[in-house]
C-alpha positions as CSV (number, residue, x, y, z in Angstrom):
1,X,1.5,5.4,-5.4
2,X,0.3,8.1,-2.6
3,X,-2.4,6.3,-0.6
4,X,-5.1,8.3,1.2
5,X,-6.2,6.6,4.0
6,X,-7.3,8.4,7.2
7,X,-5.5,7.6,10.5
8,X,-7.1,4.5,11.9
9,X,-5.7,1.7,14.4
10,X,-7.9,-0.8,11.6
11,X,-9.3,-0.9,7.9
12,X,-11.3,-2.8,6.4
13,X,-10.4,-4.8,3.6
14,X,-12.9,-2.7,1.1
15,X,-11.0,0.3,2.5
16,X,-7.9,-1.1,1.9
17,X,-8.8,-2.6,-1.6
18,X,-10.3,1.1,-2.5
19,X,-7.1,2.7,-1.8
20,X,-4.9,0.7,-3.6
21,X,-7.5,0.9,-6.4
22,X,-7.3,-3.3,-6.9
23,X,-10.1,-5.8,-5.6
24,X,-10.4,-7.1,-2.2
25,X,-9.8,-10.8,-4.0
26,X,-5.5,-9.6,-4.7
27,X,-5.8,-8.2,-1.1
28,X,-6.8,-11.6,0.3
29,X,-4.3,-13.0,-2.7
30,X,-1.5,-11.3,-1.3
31,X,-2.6,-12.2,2.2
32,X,-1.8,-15.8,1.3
33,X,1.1,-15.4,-0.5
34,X,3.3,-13.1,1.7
35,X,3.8,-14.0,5.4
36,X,4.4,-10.6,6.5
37,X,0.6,-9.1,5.9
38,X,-0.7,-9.9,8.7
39,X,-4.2,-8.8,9.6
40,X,-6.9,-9.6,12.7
41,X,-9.9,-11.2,11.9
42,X,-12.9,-11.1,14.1
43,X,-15.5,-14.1,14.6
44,X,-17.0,-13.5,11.5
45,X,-13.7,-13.4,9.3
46,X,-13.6,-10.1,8.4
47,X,-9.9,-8.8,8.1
48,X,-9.1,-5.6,9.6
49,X,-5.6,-4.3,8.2
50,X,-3.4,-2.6,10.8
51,X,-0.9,0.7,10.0
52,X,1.9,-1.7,9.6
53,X,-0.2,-4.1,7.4
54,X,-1.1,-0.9,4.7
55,X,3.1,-0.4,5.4
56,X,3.6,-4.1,3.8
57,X,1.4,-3.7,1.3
58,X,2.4,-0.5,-0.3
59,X,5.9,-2.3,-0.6
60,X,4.1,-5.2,-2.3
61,X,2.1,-3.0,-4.2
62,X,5.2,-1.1,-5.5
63,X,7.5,-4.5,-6.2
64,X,4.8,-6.4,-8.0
65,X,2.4,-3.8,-10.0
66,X,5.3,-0.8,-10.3
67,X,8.2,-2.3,-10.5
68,X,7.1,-5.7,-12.5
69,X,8.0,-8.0,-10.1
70,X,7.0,-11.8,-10.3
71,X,5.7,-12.8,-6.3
72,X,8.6,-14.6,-6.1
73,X,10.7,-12.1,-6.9
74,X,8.7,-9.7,-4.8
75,X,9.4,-12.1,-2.1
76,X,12.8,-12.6,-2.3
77,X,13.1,-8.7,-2.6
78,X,11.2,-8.5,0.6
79,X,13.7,-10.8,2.0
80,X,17.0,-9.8,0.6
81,X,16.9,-5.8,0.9
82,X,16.2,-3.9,3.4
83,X,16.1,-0.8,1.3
84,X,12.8,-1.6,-0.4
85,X,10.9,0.0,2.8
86,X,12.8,2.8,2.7
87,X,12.7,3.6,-1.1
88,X,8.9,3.1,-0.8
89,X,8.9,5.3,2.0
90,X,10.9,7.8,-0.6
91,X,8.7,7.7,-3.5
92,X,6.0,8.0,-0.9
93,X,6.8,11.4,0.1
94,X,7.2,12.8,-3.4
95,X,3.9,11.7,-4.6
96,X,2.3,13.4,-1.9
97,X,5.2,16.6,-2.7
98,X,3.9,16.8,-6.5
99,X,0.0,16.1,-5.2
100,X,0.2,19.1,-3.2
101,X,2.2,21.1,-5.6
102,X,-0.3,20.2,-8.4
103,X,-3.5,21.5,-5.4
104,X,-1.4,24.5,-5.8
105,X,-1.0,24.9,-9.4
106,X,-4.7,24.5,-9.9
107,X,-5.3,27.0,-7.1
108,X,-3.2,29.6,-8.9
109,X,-4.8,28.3,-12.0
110,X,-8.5,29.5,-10.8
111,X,-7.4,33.0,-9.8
């Protein structure tokens, strides 16, 4: 899943939850569940989702609404392969490939 987020040192978690196209509640789910999401709060509470927390979540994302996974098993994929990062990474890349190539064919479409 290509996520379009602009470049930010923070998100919010209505940002985040937007993106992913899932309610803040999984985000704040998910929060609980895996040790590795990670993000600031201020005095109020609010969550602010760094780069590297959006990172962690896309892999989540992937394992457990893409690939199927149960949250344990997304957990002990998290913990047992170290290609799941880059594999996301991967499919990351082509889904933004075809979403330009698809911009295009709609361009050449028009004309």
């Amino acid at each position: 899943m290509y996520i379009d987020l602009p470049e930010k040192l923070y998100y919010s978690i209505g940002e985040v939850a937007k993106a992913f196209g899932v309610n803040t509640s999984l985000i704040r789910y998910w929060e609980s569940e895996f040790p590795i999401i990670k993000p600031k709060k201020n005095k109020k509470g609010n969550r602010y989702f760094t780069p590297d927390d959006i990172k962690n979540l896309r892999i989540i994302y992937h394992l457990v609404k893409e690939k199927g996974y149960t949250l344990d098993g997304a957990r002990i994929a998290l913990a047992t392969n170290e290609k799941v990062d880059s594999t996301v990474a991967i499919i990351d890349r082509l889904e933004f490939v075809k979403a330009e190539l698809l911009k295009m064919k709609d361009f050449l479409n028009e004309n």
